[in-house]
Biotite code that builds the C-alpha atoms (Angstrom):
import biotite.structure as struc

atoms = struc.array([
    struc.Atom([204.678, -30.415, 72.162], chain_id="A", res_id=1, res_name="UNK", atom_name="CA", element="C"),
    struc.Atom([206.057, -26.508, 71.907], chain_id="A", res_id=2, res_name="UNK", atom_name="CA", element="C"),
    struc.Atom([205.021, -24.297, 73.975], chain_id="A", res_id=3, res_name="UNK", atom_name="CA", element="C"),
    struc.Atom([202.735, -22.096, 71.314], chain_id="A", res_id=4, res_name="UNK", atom_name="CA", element="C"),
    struc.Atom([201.669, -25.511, 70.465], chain_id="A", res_id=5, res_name="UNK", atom_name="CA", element="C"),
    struc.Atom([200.283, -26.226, 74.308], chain_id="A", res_id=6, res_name="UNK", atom_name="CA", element="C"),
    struc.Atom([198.543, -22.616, 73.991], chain_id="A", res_id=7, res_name="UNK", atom_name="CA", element="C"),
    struc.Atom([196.797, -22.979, 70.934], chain_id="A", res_id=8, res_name="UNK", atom_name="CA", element="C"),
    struc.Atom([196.127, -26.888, 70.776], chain_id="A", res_id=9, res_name="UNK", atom_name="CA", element="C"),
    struc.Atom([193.303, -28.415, 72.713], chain_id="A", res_id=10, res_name="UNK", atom_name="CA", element="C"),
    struc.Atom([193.420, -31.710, 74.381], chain_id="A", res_id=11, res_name="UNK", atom_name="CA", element="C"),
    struc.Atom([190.097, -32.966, 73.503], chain_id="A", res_id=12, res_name="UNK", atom_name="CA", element="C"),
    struc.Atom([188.648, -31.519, 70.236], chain_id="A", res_id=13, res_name="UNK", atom_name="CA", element="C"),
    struc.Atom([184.826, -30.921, 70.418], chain_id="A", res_id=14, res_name="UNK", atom_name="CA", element="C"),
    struc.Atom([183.770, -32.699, 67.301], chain_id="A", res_id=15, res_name="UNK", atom_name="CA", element="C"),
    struc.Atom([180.111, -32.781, 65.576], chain_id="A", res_id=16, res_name="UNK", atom_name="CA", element="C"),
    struc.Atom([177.903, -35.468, 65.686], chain_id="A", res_id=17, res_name="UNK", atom_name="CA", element="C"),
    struc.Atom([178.720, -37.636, 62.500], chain_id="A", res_id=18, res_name="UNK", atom_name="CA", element="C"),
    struc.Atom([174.415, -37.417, 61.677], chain_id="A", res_id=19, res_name="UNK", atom_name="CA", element="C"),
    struc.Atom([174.767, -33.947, 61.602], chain_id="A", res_id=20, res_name="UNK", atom_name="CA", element="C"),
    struc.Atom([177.842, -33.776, 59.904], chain_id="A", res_id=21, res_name="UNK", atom_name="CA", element="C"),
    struc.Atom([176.356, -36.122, 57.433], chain_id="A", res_id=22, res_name="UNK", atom_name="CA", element="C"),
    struc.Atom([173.171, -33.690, 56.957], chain_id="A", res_id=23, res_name="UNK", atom_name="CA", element="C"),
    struc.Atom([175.488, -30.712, 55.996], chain_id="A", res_id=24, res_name="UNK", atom_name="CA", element="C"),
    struc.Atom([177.536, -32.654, 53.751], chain_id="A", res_id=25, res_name="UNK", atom_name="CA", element="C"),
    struc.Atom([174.139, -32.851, 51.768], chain_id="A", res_id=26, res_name="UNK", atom_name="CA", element="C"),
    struc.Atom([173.199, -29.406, 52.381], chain_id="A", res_id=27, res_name="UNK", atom_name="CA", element="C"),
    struc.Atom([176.074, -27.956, 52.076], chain_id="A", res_id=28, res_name="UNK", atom_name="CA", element="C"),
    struc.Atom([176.867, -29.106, 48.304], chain_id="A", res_id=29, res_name="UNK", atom_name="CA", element="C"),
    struc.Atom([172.759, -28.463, 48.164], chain_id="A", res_id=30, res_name="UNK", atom_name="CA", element="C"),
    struc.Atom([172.979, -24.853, 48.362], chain_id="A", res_id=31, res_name="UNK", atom_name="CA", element="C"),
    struc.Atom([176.517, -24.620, 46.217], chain_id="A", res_id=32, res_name="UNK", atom_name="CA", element="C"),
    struc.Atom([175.686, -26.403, 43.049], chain_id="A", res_id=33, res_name="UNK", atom_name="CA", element="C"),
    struc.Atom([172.872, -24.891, 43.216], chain_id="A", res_id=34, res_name="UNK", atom_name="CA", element="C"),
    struc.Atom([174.079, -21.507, 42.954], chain_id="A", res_id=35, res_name="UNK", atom_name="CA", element="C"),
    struc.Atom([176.688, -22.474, 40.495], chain_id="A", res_id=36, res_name="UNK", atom_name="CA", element="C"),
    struc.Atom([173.505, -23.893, 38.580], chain_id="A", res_id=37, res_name="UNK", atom_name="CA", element="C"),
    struc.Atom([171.978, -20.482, 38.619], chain_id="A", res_id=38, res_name="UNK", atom_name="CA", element="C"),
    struc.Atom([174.675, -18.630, 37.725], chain_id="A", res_id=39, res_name="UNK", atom_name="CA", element="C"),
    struc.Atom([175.559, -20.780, 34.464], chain_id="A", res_id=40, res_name="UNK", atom_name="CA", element="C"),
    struc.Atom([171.986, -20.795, 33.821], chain_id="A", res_id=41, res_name="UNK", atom_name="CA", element="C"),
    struc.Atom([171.392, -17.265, 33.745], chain_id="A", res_id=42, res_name="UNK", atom_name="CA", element="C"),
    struc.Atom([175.352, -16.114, 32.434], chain_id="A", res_id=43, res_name="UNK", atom_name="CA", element="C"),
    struc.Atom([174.464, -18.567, 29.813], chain_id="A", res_id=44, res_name="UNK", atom_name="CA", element="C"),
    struc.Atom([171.017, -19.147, 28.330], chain_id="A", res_id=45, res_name="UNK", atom_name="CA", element="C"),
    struc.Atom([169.641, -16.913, 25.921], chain_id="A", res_id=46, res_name="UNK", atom_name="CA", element="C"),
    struc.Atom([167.348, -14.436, 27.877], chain_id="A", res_id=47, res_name="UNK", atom_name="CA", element="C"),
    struc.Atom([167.386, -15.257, 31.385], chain_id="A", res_id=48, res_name="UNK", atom_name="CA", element="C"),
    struc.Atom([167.697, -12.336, 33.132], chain_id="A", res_id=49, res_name="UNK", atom_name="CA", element="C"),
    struc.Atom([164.755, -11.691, 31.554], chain_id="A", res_id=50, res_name="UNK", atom_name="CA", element="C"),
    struc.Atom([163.238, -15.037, 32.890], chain_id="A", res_id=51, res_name="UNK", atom_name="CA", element="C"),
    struc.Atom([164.482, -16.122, 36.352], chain_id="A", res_id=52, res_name="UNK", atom_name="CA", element="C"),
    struc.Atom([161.922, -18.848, 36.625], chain_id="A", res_id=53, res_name="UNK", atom_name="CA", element="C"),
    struc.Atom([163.539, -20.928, 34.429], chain_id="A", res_id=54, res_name="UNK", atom_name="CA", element="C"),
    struc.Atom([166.840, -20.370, 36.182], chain_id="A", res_id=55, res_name="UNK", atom_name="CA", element="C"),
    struc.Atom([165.429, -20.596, 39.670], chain_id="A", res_id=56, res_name="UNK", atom_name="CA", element="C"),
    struc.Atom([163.555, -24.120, 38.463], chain_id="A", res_id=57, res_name="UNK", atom_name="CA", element="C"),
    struc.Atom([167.201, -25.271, 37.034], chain_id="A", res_id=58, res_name="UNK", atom_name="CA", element="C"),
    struc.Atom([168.496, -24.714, 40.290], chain_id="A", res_id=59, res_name="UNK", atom_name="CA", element="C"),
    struc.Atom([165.925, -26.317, 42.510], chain_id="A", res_id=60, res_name="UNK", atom_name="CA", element="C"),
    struc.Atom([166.656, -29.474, 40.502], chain_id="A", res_id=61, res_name="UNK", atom_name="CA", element="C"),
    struc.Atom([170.188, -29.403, 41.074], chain_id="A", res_id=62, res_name="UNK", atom_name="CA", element="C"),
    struc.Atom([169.674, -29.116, 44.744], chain_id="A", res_id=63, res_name="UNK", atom_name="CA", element="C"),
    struc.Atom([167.257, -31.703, 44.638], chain_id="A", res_id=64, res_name="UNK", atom_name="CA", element="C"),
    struc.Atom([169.043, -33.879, 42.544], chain_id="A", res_id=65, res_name="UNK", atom_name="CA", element="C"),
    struc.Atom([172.431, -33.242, 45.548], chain_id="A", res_id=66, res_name="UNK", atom_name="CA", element="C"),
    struc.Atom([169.664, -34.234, 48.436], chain_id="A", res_id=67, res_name="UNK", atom_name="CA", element="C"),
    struc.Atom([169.243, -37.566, 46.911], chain_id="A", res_id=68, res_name="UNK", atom_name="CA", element="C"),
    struc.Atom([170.957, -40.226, 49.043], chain_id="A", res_id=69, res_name="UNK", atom_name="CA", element="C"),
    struc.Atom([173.935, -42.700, 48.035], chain_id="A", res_id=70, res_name="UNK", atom_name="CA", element="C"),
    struc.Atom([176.152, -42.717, 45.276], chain_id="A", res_id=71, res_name="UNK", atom_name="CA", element="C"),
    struc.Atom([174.109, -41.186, 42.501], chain_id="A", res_id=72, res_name="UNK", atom_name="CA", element="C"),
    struc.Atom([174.468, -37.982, 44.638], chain_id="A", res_id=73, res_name="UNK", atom_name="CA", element="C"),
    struc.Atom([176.527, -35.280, 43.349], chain_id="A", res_id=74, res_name="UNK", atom_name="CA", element="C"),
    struc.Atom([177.624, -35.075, 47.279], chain_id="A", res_id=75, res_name="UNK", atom_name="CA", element="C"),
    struc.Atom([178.517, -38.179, 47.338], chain_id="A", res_id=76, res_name="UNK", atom_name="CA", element="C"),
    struc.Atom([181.281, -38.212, 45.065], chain_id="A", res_id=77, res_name="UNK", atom_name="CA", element="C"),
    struc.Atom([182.269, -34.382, 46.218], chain_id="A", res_id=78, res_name="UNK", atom_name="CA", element="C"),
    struc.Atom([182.162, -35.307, 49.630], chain_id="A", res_id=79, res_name="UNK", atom_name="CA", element="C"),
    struc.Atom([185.279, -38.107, 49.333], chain_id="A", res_id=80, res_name="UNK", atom_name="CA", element="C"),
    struc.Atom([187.263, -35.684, 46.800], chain_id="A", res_id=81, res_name="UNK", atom_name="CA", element="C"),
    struc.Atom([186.176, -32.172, 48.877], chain_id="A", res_id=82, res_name="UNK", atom_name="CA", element="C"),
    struc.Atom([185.217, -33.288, 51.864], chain_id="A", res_id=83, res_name="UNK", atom_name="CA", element="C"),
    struc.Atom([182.136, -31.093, 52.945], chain_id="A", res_id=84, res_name="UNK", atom_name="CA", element="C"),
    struc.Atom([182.157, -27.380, 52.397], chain_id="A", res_id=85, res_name="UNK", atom_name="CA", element="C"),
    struc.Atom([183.117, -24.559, 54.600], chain_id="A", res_id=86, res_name="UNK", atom_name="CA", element="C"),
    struc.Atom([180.296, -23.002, 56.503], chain_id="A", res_id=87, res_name="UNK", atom_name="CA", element="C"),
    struc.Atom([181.261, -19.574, 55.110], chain_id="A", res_id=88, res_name="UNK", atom_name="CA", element="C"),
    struc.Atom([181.264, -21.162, 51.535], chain_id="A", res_id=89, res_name="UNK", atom_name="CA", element="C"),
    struc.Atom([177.686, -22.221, 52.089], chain_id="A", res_id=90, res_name="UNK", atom_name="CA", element="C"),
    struc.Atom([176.179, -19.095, 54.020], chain_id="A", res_id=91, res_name="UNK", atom_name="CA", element="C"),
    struc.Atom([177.859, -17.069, 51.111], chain_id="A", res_id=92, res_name="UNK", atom_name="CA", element="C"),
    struc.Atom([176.245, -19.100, 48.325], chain_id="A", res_id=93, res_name="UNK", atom_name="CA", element="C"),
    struc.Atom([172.397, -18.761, 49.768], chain_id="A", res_id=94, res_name="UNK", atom_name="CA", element="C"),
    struc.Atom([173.107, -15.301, 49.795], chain_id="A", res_id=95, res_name="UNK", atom_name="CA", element="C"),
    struc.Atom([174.106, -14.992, 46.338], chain_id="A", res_id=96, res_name="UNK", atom_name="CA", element="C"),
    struc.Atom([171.059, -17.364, 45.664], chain_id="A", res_id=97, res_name="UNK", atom_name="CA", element="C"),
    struc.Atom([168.429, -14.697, 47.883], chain_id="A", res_id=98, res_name="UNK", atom_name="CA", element="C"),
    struc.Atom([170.285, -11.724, 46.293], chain_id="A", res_id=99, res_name="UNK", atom_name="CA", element="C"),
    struc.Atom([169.804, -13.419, 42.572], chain_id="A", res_id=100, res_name="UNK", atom_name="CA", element="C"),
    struc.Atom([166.859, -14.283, 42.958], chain_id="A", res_id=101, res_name="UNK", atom_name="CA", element="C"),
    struc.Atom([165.581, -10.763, 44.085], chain_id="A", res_id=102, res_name="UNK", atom_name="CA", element="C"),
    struc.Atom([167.350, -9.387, 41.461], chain_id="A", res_id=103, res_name="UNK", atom_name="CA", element="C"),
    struc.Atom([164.454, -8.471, 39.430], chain_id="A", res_id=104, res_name="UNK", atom_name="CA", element="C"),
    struc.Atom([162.002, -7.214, 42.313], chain_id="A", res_id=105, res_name="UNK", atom_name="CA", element="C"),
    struc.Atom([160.993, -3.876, 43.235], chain_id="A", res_id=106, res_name="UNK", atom_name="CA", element="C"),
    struc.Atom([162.933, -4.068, 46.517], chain_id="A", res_id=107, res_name="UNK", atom_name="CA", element="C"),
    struc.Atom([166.135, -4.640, 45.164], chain_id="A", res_id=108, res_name="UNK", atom_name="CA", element="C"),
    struc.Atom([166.091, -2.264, 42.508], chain_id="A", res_id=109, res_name="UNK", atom_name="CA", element="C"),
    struc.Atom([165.245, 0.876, 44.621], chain_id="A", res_id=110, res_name="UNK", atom_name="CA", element="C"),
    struc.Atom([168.128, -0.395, 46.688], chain_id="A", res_id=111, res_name="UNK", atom_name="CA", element="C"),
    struc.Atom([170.365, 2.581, 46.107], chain_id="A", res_id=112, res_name="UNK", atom_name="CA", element="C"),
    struc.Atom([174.584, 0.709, 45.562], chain_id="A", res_id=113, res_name="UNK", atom_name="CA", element="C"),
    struc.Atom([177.666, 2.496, 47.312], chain_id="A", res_id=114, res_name="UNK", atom_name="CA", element="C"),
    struc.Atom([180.206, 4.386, 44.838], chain_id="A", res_id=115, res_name="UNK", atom_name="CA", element="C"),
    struc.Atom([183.418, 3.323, 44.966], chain_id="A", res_id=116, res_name="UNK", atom_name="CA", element="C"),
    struc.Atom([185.437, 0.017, 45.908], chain_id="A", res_id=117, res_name="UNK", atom_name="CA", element="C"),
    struc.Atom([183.690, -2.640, 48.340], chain_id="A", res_id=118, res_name="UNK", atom_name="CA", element="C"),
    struc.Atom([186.281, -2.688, 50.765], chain_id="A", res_id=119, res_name="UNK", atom_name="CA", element="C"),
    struc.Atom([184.902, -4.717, 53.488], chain_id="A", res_id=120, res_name="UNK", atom_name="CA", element="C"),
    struc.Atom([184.599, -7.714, 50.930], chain_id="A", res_id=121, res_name="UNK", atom_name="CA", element="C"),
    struc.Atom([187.652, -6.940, 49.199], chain_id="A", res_id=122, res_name="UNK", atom_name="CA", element="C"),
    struc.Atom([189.300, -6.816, 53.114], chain_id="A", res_id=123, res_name="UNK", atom_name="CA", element="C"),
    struc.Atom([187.975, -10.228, 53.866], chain_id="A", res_id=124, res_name="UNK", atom_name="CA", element="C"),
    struc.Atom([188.829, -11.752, 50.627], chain_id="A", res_id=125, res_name="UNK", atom_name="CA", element="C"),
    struc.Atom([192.316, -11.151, 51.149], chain_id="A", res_id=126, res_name="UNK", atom_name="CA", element="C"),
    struc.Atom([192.516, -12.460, 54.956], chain_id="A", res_id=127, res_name="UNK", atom_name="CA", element="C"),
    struc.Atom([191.247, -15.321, 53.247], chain_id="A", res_id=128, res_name="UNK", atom_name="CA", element="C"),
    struc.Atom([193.709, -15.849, 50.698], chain_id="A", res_id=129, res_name="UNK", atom_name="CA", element="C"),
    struc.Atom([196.606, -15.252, 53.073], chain_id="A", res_id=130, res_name="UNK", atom_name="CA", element="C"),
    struc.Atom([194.828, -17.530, 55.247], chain_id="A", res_id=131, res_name="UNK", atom_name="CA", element="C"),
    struc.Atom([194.631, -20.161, 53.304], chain_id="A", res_id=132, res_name="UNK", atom_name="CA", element="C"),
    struc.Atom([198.470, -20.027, 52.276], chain_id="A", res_id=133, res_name="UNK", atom_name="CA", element="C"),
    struc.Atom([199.287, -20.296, 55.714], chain_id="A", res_id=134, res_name="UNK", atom_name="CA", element="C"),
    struc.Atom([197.664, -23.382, 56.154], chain_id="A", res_id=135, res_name="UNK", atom_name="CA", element="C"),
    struc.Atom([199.203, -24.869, 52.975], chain_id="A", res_id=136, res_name="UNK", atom_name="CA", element="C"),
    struc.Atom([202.270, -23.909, 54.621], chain_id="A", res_id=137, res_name="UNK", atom_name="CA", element="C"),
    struc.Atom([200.936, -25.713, 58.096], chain_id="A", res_id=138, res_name="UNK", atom_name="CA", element="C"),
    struc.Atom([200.319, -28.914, 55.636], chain_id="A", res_id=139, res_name="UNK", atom_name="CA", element="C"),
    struc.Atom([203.949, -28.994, 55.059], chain_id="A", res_id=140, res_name="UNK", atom_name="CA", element="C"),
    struc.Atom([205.011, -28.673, 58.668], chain_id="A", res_id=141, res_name="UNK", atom_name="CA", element="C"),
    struc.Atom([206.949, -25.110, 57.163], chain_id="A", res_id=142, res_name="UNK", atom_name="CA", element="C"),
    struc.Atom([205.511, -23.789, 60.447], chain_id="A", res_id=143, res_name="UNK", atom_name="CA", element="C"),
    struc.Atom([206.901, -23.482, 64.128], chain_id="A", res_id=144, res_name="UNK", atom_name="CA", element="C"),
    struc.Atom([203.108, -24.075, 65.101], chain_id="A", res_id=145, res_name="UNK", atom_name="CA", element="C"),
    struc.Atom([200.563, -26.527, 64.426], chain_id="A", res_id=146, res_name="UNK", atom_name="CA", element="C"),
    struc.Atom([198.476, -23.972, 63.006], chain_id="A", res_id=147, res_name="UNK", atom_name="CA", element="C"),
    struc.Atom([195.763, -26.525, 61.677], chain_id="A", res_id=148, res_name="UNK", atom_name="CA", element="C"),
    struc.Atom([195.328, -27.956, 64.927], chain_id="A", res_id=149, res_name="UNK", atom_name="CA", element="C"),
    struc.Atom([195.087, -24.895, 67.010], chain_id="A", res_id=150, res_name="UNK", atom_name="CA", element="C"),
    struc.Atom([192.078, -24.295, 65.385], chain_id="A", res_id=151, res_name="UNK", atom_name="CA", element="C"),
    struc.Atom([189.943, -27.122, 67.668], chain_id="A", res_id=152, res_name="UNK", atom_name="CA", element="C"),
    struc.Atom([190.813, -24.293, 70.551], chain_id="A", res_id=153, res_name="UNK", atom_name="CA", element="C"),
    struc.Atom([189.220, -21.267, 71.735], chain_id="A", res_id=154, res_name="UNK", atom_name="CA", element="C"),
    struc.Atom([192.077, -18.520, 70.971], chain_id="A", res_id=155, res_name="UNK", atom_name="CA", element="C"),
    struc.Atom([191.624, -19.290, 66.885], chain_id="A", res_id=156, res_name="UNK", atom_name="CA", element="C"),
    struc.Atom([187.816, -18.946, 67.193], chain_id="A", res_id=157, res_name="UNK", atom_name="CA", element="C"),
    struc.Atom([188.746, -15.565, 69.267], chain_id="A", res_id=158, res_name="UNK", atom_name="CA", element="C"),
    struc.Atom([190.905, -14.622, 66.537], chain_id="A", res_id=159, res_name="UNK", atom_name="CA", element="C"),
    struc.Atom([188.764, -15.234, 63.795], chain_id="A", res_id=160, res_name="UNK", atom_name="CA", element="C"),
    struc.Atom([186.013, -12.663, 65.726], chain_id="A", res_id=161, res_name="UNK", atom_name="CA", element="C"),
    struc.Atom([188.568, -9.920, 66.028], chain_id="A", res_id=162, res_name="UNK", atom_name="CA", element="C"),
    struc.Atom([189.750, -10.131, 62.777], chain_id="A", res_id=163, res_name="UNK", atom_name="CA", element="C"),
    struc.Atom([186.219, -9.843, 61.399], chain_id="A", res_id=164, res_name="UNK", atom_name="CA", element="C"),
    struc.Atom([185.398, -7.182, 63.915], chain_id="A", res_id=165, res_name="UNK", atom_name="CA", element="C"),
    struc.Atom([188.262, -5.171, 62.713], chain_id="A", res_id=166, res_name="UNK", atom_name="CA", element="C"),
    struc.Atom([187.960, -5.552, 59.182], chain_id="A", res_id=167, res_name="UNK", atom_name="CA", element="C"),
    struc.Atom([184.140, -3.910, 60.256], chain_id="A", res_id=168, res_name="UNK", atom_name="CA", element="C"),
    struc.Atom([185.758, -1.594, 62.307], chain_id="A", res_id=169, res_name="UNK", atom_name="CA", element="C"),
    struc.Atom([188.347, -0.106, 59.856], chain_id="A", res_id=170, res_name="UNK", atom_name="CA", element="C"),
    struc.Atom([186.556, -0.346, 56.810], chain_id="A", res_id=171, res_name="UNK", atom_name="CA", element="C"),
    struc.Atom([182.716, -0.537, 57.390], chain_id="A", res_id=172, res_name="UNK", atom_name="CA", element="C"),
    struc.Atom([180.087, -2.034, 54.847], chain_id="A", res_id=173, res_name="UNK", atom_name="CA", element="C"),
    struc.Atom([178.600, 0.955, 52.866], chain_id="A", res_id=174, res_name="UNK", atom_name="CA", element="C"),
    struc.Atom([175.978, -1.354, 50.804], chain_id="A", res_id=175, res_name="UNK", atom_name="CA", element="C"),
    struc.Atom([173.548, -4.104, 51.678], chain_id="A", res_id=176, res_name="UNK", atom_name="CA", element="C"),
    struc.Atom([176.310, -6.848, 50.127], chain_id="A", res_id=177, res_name="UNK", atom_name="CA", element="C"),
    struc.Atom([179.096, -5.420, 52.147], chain_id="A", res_id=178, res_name="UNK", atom_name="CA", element="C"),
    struc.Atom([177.034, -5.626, 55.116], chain_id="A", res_id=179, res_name="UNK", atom_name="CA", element="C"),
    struc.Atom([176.084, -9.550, 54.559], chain_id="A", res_id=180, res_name="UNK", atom_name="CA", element="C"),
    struc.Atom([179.569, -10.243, 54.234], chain_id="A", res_id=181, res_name="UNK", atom_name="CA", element="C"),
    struc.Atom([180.113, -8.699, 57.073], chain_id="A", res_id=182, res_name="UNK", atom_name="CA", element="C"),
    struc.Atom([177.692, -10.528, 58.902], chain_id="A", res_id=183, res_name="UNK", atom_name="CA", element="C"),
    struc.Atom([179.222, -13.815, 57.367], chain_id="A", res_id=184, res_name="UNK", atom_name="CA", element="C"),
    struc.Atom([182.028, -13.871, 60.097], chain_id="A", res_id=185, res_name="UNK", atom_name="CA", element="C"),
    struc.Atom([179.836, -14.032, 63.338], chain_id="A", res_id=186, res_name="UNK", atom_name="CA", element="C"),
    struc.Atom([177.226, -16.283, 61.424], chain_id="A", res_id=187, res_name="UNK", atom_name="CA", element="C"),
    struc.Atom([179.903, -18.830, 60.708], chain_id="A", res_id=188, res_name="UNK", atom_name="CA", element="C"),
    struc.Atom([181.036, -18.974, 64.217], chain_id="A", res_id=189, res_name="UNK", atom_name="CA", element="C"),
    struc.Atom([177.780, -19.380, 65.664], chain_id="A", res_id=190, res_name="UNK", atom_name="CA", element="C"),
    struc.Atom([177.384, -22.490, 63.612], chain_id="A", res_id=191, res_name="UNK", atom_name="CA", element="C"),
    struc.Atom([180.596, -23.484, 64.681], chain_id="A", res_id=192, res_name="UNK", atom_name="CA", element="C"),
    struc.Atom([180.268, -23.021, 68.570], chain_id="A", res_id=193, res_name="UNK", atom_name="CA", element="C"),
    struc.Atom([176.870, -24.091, 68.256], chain_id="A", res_id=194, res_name="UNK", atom_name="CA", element="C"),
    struc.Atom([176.657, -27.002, 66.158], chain_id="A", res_id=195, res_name="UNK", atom_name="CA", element="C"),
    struc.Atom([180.606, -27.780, 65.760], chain_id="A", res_id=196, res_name="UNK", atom_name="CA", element="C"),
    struc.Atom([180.122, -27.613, 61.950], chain_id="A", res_id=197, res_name="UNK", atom_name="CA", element="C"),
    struc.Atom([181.506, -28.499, 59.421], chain_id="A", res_id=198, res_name="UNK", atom_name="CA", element="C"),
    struc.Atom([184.435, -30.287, 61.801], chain_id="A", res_id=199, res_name="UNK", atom_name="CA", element="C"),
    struc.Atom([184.691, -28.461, 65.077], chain_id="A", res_id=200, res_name="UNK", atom_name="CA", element="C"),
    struc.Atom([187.824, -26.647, 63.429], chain_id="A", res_id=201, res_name="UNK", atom_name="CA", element="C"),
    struc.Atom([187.193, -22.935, 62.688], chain_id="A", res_id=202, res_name="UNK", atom_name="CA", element="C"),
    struc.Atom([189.627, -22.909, 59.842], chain_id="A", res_id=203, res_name="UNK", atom_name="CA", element="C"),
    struc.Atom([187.600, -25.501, 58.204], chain_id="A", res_id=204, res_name="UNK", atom_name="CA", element="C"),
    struc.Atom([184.369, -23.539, 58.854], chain_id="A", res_id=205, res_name="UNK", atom_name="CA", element="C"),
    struc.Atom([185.914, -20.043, 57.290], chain_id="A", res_id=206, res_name="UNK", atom_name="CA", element="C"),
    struc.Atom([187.871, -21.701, 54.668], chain_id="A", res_id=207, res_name="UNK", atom_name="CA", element="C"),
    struc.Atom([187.703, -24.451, 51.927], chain_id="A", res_id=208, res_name="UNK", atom_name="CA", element="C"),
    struc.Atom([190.053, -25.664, 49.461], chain_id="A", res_id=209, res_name="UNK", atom_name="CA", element="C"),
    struc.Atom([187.730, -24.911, 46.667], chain_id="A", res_id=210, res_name="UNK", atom_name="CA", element="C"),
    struc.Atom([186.529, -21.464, 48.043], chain_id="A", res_id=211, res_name="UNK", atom_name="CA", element="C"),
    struc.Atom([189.914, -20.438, 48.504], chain_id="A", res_id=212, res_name="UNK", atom_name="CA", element="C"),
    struc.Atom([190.507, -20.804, 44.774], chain_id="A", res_id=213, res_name="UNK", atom_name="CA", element="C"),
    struc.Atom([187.727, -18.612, 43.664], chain_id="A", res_id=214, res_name="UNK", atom_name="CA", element="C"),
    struc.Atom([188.957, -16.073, 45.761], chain_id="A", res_id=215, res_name="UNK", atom_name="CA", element="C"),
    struc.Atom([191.977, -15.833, 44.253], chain_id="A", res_id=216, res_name="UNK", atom_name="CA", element="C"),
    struc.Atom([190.786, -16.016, 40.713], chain_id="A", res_id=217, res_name="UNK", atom_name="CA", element="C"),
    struc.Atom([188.749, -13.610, 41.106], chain_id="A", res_id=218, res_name="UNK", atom_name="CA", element="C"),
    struc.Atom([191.070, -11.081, 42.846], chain_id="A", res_id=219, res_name="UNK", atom_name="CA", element="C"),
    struc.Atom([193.530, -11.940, 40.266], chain_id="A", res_id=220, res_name="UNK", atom_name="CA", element="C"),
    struc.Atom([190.908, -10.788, 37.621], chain_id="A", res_id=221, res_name="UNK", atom_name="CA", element="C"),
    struc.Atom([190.256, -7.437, 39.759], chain_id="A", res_id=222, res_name="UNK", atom_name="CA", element="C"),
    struc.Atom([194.075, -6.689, 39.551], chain_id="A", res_id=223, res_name="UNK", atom_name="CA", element="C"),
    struc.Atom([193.860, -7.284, 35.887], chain_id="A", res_id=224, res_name="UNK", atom_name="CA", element="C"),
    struc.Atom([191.181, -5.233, 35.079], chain_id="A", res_id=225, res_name="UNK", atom_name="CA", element="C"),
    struc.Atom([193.022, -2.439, 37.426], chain_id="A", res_id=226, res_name="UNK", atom_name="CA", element="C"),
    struc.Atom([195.823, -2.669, 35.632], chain_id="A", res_id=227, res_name="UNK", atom_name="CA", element="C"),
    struc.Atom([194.380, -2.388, 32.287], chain_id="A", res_id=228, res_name="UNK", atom_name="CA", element="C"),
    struc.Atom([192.138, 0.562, 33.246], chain_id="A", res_id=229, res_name="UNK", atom_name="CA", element="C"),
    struc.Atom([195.656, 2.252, 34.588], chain_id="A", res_id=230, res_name="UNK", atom_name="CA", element="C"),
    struc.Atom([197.219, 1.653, 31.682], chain_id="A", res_id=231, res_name="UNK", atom_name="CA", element="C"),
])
């Protein structure tokens, strides 16, 4: 072992308790199909944003439907191709669920939205991304570090904080999205060093395989739309 390698890398791992780890495997695919239930439903059916209930009712089946044990489980099958999803994957998904949901109320409309670029999200996404091509690389062993590994220690979870903090710091949240995303760092963490979850790894609880692809699509469709509006 290198020495960056005896910093970083922890002898014993803390690891979560496989019942637990079982419950969010559930859960967690709970709350994502059911947001990507209720955002096909209402992107897709003929007058539902003038009729959440319908929408909200599709995706309280689907999350039902996840919660049901063994193999006819949507989680099941996710669970051995995905493995379980990240923490920030989930927490981001309920609140795109709350903040569809309240999309028609009162509240949320007299919410007043911040001009201009989101910054703070747009900040984290690309962390993310960069992130997540690092640890590609790590798969590889491209690195002089086990990078993958160093995240079962202390100084990744400590990195992860001041990262977040800075990203607040720099470019602050100016809208009541910004500021959840915001929030999304230290609420991930707190599961982590609290409940060890998803795997006692922070890079695993900030990042998933399948997040990490949205992200980029998604940024890749912001630069397009730039570009087109430039030119």
């Amino acid at each position: 072992m290198s020495g960056w390698d005896a910093v970083l890398v922890m002898d014993d791992a803390l690891l979560p308790v496989l019942a637990l780890q079982q419950i969010w495997l559930r859960i967690g695919w709970a709350v994502v199909l059911a947001w990507l239930a209720l955002a096909c439903a209402q992107r897709w059916r003929p007058g539902a944003q003038r009729d959440d209930r319908k929408s909200a009712v599709v995706a309280l089946v689907v999350g039902l439907w996840v919660l049901v044990p063994g193999t006819l489980s949507p989680a099941y099958w996710l669970g051995l191709a995905f493995q379980a999803p990240s923490a920030m994957t989930v927490l981001l998904c309920l609140g795109a669920l709350v903040r569809r949901w309240l999309a028609g109320s009162r509240l949320t409309a007299q919410q007043p939205r911040a001009d201009g670029v989101d910054r703070t999200s747009l900040a984290l996404s690309v962390l993310a991304v960069a992130l997540g091509w690092v640890l590609l690389l790590d798969s590889f062993a491209l690195l002089p570090v086990s990078l993958y590994a160093g995240g079962f220690g202390p100084a990744a979870v400590g990195a992860v904080a001041l990262l977040g903090l800075l990203v607040a710091v720099v470019w602050p949240p100016r809208d009541s999205r910004a500021v959840w995303h915001t929030a999304l760092v230290p609420l991930t963490l707190l599961l982590l060093v609290t409940l060890r979850l998803p795997t006692g790894n922070v890079w695993d609880a900030v990042l998933d395989p399948c997040g990490w692809l949205v992200l980029q699509v998604l940024l890749l469709r912001r630069w397009v739309r730039r570009y087109k509006k430039r030119s």
